[in-house]
C-alpha positions as YAML, in Angstrom:
chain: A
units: angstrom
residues:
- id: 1
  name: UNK
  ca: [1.98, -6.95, 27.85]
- id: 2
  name: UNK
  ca: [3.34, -4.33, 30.03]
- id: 3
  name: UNK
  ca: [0.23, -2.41, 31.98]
- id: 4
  name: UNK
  ca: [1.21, 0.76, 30.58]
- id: 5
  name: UNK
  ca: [0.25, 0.18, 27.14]
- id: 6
  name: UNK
  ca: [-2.90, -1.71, 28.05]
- id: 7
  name: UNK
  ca: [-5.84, -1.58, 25.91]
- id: 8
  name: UNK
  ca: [-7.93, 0.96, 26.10]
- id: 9
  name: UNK
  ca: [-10.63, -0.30, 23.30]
- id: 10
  name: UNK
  ca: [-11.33, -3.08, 21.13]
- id: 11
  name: UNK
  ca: [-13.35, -3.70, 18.42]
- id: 12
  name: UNK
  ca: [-13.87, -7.42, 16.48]
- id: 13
  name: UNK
  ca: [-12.41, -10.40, 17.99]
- id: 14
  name: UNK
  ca: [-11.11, -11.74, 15.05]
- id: 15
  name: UNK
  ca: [-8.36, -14.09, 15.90]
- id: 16
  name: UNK
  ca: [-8.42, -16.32, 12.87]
- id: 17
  name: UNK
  ca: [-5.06, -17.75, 13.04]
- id: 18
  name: UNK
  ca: [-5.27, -19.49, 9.49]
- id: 19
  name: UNK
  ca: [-4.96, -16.14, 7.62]
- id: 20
  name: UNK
  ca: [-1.89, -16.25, 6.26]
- id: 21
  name: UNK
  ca: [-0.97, -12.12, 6.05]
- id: 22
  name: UNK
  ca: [-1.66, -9.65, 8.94]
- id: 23
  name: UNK
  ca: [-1.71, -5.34, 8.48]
- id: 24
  name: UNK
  ca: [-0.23, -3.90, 11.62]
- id: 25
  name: UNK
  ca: [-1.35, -0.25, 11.71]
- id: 26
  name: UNK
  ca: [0.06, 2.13, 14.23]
- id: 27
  name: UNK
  ca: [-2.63, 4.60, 13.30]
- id: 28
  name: UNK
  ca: [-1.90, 8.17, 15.24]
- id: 29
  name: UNK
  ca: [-3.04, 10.76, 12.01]
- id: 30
  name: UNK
  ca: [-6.96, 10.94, 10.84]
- id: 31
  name: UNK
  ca: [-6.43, 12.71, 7.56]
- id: 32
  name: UNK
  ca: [-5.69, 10.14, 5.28]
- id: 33
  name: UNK
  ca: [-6.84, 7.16, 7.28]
- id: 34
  name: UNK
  ca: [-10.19, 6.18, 5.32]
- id: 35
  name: UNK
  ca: [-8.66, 6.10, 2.13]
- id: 36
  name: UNK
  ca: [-5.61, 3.58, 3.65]
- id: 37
  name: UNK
  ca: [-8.18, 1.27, 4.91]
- id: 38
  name: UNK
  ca: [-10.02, 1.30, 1.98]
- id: 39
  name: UNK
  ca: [-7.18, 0.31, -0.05]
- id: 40
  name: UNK
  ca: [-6.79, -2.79, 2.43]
- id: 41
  name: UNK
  ca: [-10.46, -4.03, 2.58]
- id: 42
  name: UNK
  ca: [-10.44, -3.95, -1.64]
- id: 43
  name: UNK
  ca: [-7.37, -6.19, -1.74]
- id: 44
  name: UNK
  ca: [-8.14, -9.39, -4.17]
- id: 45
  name: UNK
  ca: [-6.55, -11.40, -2.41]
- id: 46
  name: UNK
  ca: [-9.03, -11.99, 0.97]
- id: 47
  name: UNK
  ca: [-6.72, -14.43, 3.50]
- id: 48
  name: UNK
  ca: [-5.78, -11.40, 5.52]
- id: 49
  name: UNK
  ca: [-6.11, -9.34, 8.90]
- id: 50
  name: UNK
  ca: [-5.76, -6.03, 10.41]
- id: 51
  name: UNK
  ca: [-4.86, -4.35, 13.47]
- id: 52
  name: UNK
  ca: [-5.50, -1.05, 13.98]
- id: 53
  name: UNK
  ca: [-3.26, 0.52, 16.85]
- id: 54
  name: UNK
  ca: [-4.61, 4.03, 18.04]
- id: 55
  name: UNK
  ca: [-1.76, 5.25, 19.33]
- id: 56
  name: UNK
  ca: [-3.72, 7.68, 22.10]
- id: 57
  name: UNK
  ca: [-4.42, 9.65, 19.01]
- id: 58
  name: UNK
  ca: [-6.45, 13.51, 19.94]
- id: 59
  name: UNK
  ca: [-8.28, 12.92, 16.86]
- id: 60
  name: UNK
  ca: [-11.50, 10.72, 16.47]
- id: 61
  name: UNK
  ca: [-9.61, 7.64, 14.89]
- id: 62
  name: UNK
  ca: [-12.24, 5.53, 16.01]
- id: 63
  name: UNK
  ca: [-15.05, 7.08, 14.21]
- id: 64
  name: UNK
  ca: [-13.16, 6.51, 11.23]
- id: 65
  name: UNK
  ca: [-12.13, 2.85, 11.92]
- id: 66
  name: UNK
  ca: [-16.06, 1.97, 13.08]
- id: 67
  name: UNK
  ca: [-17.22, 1.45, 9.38]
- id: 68
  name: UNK
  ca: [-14.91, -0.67, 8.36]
- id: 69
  name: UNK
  ca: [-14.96, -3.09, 12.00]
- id: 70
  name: UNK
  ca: [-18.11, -4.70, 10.56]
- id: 71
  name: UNK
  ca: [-15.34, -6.77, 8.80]
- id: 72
  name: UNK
  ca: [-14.73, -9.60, 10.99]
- id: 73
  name: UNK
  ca: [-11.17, -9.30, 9.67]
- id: 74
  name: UNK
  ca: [-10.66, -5.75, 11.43]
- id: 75
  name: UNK
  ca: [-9.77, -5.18, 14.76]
- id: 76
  name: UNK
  ca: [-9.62, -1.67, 16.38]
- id: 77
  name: UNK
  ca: [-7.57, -1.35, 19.92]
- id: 78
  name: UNK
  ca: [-6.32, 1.72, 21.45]
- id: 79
  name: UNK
  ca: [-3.38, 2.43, 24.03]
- id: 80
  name: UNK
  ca: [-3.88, 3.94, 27.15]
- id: 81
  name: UNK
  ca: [-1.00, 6.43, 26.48]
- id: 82
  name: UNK
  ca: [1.11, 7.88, 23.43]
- id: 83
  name: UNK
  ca: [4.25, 5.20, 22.73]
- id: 84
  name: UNK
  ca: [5.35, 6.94, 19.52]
- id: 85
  name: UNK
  ca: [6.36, 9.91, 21.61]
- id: 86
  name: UNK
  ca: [8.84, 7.53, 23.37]
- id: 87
  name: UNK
  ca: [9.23, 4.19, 21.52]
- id: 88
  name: UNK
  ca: [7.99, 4.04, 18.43]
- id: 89
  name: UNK
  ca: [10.17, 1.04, 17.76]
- id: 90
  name: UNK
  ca: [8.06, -0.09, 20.70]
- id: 91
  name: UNK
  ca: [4.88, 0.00, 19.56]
- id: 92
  name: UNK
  ca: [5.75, -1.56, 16.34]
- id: 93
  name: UNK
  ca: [7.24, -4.45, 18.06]
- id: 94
  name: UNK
  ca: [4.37, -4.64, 20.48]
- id: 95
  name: UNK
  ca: [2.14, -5.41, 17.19]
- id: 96
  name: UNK
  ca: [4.42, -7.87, 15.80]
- id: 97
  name: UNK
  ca: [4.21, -10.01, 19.00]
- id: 98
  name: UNK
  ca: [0.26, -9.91, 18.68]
- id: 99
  name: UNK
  ca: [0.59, -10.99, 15.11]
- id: 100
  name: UNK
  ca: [-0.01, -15.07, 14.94]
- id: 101
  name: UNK
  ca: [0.16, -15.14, 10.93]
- id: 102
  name: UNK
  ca: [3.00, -16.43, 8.52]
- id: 103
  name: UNK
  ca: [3.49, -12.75, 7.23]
- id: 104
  name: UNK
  ca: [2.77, -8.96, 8.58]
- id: 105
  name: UNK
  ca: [2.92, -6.22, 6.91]
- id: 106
  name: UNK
  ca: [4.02, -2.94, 9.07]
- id: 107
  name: UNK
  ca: [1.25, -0.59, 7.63]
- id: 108
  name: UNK
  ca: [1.30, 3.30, 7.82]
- id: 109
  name: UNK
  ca: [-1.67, 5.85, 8.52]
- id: 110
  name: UNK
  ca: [-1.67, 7.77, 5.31]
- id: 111
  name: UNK
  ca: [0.07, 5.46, 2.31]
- id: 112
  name: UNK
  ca: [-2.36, 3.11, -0.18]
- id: 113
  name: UNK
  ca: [-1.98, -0.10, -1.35]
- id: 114
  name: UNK
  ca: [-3.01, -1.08, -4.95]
- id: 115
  name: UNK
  ca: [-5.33, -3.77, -5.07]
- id: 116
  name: UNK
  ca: [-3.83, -6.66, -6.17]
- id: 117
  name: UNK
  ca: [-0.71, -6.18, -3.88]
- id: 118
  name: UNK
  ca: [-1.03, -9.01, -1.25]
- id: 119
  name: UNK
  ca: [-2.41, -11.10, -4.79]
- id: 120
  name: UNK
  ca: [1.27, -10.68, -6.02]
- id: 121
  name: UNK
  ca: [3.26, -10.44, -2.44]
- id: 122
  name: UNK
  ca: [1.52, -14.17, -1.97]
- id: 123
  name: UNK
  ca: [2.73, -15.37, -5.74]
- id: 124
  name: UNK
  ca: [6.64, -14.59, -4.46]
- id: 125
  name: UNK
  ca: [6.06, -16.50, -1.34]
- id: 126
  name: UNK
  ca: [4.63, -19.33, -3.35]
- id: 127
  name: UNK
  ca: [7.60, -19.33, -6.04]
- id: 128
  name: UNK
  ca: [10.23, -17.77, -3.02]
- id: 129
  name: UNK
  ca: [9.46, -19.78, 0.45]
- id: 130
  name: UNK
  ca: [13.18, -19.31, 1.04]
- id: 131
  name: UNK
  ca: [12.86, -15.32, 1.06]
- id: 132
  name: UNK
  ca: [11.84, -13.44, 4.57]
- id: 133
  name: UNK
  ca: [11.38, -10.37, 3.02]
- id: 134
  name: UNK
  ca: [8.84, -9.34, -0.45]
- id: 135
  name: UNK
  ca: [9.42, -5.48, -1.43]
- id: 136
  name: UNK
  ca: [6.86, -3.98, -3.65]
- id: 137
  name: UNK
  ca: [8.07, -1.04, -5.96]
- id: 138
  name: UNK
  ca: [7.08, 2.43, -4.76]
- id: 139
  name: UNK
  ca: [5.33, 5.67, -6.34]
- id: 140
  name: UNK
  ca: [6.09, 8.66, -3.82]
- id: 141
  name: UNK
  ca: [2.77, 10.80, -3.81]
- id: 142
  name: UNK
  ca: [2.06, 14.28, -1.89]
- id: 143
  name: UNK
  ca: [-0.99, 15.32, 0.32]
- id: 144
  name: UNK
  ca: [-2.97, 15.62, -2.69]
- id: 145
  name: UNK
  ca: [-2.08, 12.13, -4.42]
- id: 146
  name: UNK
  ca: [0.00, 13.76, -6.83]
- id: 147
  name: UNK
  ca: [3.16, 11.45, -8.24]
- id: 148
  name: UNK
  ca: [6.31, 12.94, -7.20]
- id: 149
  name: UNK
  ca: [8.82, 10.10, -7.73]
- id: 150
  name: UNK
  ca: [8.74, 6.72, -8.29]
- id: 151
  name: UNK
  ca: [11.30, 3.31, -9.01]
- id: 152
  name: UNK
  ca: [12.48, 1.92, -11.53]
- id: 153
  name: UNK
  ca: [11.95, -1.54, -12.77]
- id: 154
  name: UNK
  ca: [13.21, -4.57, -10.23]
- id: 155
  name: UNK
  ca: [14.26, -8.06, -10.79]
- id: 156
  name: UNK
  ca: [11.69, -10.62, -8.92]
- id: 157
  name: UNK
  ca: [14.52, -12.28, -6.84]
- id: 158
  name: UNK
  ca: [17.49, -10.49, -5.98]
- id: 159
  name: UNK
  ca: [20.64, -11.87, -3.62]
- id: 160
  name: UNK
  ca: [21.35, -10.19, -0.34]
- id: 161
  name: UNK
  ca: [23.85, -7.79, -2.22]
- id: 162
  name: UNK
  ca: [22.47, -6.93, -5.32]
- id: 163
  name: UNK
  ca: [19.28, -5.52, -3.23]
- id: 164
  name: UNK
  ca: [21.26, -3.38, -0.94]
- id: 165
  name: UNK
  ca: [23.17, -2.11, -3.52]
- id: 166
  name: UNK
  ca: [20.19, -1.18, -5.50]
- id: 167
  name: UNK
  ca: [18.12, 0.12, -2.29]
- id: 168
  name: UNK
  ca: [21.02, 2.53, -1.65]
- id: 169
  name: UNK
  ca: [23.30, 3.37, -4.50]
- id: 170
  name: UNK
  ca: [20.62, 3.44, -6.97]
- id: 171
  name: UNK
  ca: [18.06, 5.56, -4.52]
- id: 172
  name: UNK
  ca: [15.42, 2.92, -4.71]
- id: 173
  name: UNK
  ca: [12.50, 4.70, -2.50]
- id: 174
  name: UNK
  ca: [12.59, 4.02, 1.23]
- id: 175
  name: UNK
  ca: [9.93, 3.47, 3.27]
- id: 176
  name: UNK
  ca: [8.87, 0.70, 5.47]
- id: 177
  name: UNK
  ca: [4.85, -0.65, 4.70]
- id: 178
  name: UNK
  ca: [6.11, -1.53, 0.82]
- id: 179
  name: UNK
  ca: [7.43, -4.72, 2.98]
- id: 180
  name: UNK
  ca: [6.24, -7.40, 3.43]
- id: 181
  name: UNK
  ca: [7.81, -9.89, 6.39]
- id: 182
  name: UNK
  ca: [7.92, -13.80, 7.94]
- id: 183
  name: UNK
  ca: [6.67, -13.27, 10.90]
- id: 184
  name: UNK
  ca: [9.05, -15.90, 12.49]
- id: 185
  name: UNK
  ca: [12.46, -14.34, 11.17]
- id: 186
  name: UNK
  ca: [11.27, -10.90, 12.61]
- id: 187
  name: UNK
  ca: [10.40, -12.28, 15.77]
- id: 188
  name: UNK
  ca: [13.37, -14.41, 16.33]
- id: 189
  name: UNK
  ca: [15.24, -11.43, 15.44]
- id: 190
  name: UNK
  ca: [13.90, -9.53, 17.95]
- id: 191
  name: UNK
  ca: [11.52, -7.11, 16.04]
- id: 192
  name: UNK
  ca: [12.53, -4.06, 14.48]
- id: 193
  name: UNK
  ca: [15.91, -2.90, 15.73]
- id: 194
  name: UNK
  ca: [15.84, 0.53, 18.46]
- id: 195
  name: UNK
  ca: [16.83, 3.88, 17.31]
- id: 196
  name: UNK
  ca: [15.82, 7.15, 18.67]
- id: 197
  name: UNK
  ca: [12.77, 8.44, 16.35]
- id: 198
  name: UNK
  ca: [12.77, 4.99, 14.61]
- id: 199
  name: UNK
  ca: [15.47, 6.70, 12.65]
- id: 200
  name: UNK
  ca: [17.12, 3.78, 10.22]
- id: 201
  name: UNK
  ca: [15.29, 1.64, 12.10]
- id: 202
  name: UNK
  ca: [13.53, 0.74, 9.42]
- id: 203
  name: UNK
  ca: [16.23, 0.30, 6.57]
- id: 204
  name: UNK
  ca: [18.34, -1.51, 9.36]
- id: 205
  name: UNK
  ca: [16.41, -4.34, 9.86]
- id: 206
  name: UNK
  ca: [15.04, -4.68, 5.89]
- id: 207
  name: UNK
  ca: [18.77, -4.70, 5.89]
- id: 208
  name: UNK
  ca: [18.99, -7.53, 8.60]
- id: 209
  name: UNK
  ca: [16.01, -9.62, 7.07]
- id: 210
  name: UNK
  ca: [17.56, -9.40, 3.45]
- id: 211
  name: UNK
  ca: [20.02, -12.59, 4.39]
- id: 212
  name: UNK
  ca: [17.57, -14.82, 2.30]
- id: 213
  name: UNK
  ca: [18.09, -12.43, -0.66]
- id: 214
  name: UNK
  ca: [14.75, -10.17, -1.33]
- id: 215
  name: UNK
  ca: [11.35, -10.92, -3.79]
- id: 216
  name: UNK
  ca: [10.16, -7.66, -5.78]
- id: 217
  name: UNK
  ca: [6.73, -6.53, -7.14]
- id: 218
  name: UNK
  ca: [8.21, -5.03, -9.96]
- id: 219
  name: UNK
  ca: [5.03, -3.09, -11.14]
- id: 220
  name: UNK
  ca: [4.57, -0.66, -8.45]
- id: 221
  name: UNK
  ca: [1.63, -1.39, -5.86]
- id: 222
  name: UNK
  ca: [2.15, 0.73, -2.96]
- id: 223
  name: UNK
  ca: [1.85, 4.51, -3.03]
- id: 224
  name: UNK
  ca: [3.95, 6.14, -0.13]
- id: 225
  name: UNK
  ca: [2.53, 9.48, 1.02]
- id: 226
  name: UNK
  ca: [5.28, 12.27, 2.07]
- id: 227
  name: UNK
  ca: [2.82, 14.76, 2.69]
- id: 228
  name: UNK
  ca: [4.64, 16.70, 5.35]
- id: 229
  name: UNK
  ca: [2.83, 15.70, 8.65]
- id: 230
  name: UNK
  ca: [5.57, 12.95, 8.33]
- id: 231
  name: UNK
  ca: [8.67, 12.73, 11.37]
- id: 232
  name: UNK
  ca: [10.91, 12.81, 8.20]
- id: 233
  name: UNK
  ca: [9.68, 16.03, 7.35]
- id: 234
  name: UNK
  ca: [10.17, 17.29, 11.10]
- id: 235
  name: UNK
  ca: [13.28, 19.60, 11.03]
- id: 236
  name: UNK
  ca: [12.79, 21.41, 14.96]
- id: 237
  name: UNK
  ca: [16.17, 21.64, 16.58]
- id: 238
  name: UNK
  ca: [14.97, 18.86, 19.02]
- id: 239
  name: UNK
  ca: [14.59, 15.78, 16.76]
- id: 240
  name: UNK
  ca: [17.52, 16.87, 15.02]
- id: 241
  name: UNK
  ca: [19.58, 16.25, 18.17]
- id: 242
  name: UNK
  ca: [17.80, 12.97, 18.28]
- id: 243
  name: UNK
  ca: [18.37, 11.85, 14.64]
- id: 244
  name: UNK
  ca: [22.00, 12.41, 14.87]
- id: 245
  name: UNK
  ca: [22.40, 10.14, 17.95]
- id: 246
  name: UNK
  ca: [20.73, 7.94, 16.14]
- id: 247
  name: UNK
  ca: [22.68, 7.67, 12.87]
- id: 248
  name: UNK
  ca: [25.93, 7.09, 15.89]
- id: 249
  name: UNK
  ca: [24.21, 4.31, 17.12]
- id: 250
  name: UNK
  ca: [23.27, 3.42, 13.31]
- id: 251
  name: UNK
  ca: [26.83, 3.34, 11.73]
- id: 252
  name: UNK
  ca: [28.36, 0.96, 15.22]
- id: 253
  name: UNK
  ca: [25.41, -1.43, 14.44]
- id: 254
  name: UNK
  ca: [26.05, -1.22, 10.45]
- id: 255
  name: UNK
  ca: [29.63, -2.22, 11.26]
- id: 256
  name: UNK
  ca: [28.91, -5.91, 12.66]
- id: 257
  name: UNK
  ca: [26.22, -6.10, 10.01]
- id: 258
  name: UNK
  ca: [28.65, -5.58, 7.25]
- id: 259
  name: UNK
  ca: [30.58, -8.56, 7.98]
- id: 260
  name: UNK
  ca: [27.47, -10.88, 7.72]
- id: 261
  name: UNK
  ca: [26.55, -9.47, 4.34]
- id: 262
  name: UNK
  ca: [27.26, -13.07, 1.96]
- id: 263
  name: UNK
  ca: [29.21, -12.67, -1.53]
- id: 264
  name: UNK
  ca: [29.57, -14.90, -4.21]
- id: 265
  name: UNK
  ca: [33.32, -14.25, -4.60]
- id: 266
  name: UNK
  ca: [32.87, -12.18, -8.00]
- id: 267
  name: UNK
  ca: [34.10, -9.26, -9.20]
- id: 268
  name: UNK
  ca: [30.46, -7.53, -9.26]
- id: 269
  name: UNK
  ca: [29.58, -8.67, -6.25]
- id: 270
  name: UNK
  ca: [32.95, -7.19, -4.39]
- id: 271
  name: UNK
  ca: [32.44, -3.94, -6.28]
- id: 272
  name: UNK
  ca: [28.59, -3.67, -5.26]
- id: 273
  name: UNK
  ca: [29.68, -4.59, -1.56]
- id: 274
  name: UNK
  ca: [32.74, -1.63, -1.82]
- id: 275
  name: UNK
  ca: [30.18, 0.86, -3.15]
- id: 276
  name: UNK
  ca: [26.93, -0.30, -0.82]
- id: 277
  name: UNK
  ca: [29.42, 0.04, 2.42]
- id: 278
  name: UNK
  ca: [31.03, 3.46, 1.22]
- id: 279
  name: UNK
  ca: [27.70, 5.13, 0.27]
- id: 280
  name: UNK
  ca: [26.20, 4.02, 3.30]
- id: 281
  name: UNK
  ca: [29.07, 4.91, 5.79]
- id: 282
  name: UNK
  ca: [29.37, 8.06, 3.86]
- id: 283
  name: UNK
  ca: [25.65, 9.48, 4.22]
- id: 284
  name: UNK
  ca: [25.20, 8.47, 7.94]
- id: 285
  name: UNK
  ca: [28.29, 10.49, 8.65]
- id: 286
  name: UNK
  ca: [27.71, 13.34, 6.62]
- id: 287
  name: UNK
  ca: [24.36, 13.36, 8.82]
- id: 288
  name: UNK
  ca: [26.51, 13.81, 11.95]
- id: 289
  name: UNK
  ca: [28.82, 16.46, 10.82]
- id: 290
  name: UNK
  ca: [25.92, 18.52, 8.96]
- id: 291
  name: UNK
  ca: [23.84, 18.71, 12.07]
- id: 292
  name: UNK
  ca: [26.29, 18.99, 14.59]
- id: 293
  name: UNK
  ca: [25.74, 22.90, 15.16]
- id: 294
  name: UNK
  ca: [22.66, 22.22, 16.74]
- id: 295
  name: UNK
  ca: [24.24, 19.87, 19.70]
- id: 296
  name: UNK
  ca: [25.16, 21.14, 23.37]
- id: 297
  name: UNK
  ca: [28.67, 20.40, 23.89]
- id: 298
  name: UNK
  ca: [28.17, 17.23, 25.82]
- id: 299
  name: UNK
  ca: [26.18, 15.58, 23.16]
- id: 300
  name: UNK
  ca: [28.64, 17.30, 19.75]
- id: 301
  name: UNK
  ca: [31.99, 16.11, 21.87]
- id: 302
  name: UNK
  ca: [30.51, 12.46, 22.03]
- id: 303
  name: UNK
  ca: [30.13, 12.55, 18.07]
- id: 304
  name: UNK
  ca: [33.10, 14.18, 17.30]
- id: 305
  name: UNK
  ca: [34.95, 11.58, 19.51]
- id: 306
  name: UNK
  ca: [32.70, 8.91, 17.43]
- id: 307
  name: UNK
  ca: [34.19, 10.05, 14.16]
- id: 308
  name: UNK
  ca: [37.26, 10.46, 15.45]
- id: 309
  name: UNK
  ca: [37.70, 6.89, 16.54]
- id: 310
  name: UNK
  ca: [36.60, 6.09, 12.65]
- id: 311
  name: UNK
  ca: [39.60, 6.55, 10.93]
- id: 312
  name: UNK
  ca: [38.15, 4.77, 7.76]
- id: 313
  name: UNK
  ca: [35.20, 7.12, 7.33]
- id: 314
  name: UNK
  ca: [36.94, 10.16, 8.23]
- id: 315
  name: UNK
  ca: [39.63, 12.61, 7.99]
- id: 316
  name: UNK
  ca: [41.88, 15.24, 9.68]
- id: 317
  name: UNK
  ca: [39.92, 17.72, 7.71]
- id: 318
  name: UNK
  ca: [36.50, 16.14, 8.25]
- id: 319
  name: UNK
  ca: [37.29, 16.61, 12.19]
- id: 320
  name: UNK
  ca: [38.80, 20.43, 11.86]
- id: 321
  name: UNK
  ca: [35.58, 21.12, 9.90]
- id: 322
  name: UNK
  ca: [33.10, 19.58, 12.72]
- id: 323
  name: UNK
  ca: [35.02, 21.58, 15.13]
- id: 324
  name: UNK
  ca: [35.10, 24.71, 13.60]
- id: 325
  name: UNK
  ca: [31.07, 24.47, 12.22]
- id: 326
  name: UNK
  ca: [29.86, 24.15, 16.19]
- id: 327
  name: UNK
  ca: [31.66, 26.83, 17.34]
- id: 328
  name: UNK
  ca: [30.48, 29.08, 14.56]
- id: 329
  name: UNK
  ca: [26.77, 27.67, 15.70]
- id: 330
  name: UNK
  ca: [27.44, 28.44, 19.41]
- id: 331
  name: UNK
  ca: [29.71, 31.62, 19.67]
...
């Protein structure tokens, strides 16, 4: 491990390599922290770990972890300095590479899991061993707990295509600790793929570990919080900048992955491909061209050079319309 993100603290030295599921928790917020834990300690099913990650969090995380280290199956370490405020891909991958179990789970700070969730992720893997990748259905809740939105119904096994096409055409709720992963396929894969901010990082590689096809709790057991001390809900001009060079980087990676995705040569099948890789193409861009006032010209003549080079995904009048928006911005 590099010296710069040494530990700073641990707590338990649980390294029971027979449990079969590890929570990797990049902890940095202390508001909603308790209640996450508690939703992992009162899980049914018991063949599990944890890591908590303090990522050089100001707040007391430790205080709040100490109750619950008693637990041989909790461990508490903290890093000498903030990654998230450079890598956050980083420090997610750092936690994969300490995880010795046959599935993780990338946890967040402030969500909850129901308590029979790893009870039904292990079913699938039972019925599924093929599958890399178990998604549990989602209720989006606020600061207060309140149900905002939520999915619909979802098949238990679903191929490759069928999955992304639901995930994205049909606005299944995205988020990342709803999954649950093999450890091996993530690590041979390298870990969560880099993008400034993490941004798509996630849905990229779900994308890129969907090759198996994808298991589904149907009945929803995971409650994501959006309860706007979230990056998603960050709008400064500075991570705007940031999430724009990231959806470039996003749509040149989503290119090689498109010819990977399999097909079973049917009609539905082609049309959900047509639609997945239109939608997709279409949103990232739309990204680019809607925040493209807020780049310096060095940075906005790289993009609009991008989506120039992209004849498929856009048009003469796209490009006059990315022109003239930054110069409105900037005169």
């Amino acid at each position: 491990m590099n010296n710069q993100w040494q530990v700073l603290a641990v707590h338990s030295d649980n390294q029971n390599s027979t449990m079969k599921f590890t929570f990797l928790l990049p902890a940095y917020k202390g508001r909603f922290l308790d209640e996450m834990l508690r939703s992992i300690q009162d899980q049914t099913y018991t063949d599990f770990k944890v890591i908590i990650s303090d990522d050089c969090s100001p707040e007391s995380l430790k205080s709040i972890c100490e109750p619950y280290l008693s637990d041989p199956r909790f461990t508490y370490r903290r890093n000498a300095e903030n990654m998230g405020i450079k890598s956050l891909v980083s420090h997610w991958n750092m936690l994969i590479d300490m995880c010795d179990t046959e599935y993780l789970i990338l946890a967040s700070d402030d969500d909850i899991y129901a308590a029979t969730f790893l009870e039904e992720a292990n079913k699938l893997t039972l019925r599924h061993p093929e599958v890399d990748l178990i998604r549990s259905n989602v209720k989006r809740i606020d600061a207060n707990g309140i149900v905002t939105a939520m999915d619909d119904p979802s098949l238990e096994y679903e191929p490759q295509i069928d999955f992304l096409y639901n995930l994205f055409c049909r606005r299944r709720l995205k988020c990342i600790a709803n999954y649950v992963f093999r450890t091996s396929s993530l690590k041979s894969a390298g870990g969560f793929v880099y993008f400034p901010l993490a941004w798509g990082s996630d849905d990229i590689t779900v994308m890129r570990e969907s090759k198996n096809g994808v298991c589904n709790i149907s009945h929803t057991l995971f409650y994501f919080r959006l309860s706007g001390l979230n990056i998603t809900t960050n709008s400064s001009e500075e991570v705007i900048i940031k999430r724009i060079k990231a959806r470039e980087q996003n749509l040149i990676w989503f290119d090689d992955f498109a010819k990977t995705i399999k097909l079973d040569g049917t009609p539905l099948h082609k049309n959900r491909f047509h639609d997945f890789k239109t939608f997709y193409i279409t949103e990232w861009t739309k990204t680019i061209v809607d925040g493209s006032c807020f780049l310096p010209w060095k940075e906005f003549s790289s993009c609009y050079s991008f989506l120039k080079k992209r004849k498929a995904i856009t048009g003469f009048m796209e490009k006059v319309h990315l022109l003239w928006t930054w110069i409105r911005a900037h005169r």
